[in-house]
C-alpha positions in Angstrom: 0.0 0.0 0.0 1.3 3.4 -0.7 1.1 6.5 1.0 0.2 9.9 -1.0 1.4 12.6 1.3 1.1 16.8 0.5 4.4 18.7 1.3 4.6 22.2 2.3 7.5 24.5 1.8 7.5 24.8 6.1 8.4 21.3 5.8 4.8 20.3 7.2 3.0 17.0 5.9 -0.5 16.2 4.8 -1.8 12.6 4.0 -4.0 12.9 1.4 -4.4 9.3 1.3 -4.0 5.6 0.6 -3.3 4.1 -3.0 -2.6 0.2 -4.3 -1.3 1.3 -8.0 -0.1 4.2 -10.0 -3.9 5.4 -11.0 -5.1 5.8 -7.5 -1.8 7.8 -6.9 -2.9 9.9 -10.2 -6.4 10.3 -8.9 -5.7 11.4 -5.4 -3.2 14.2 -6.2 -5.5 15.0 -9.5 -8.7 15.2 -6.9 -6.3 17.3 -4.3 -5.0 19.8 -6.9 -8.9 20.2 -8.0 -9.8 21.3 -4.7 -7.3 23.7 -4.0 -7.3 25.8 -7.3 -5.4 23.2 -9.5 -1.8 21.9 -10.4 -0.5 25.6 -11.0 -1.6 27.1 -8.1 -0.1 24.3 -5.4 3.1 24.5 -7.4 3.5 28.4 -6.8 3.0 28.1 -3.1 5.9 25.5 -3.2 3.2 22.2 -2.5 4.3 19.1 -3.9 3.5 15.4 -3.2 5.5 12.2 -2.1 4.4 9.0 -2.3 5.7 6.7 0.1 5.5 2.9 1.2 2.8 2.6 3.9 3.4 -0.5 6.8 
């Protein structure tokens, strides 16, 4: 299982949530960029997103 996680330029972390395969990964960070003014706007405030191994 894979963790999809937003980072902030502070260095803070959001989970946005849990995937199993590349499109889930695709549809959560498409669905959080949606909901926060799109792609553009999270990249100019320095947010990106990690994905990372859950145990």
């Amino acid at each position: 299982m894979l963790a999809v996680v937003a980072v902030y330029p502070s260095g803070h972390q959001v989970l946005i949530g849990f995937a199993h395969s590349q499109a889930d990964v695709d549809s959560l960070v498409d669905d959080a960029c949606k909901a926060n003014g799109g792609r553009e706007a999270l990249i100019a405030r320095g947010i990106h997103f990690n994905v990372e191994l859950a145990c």
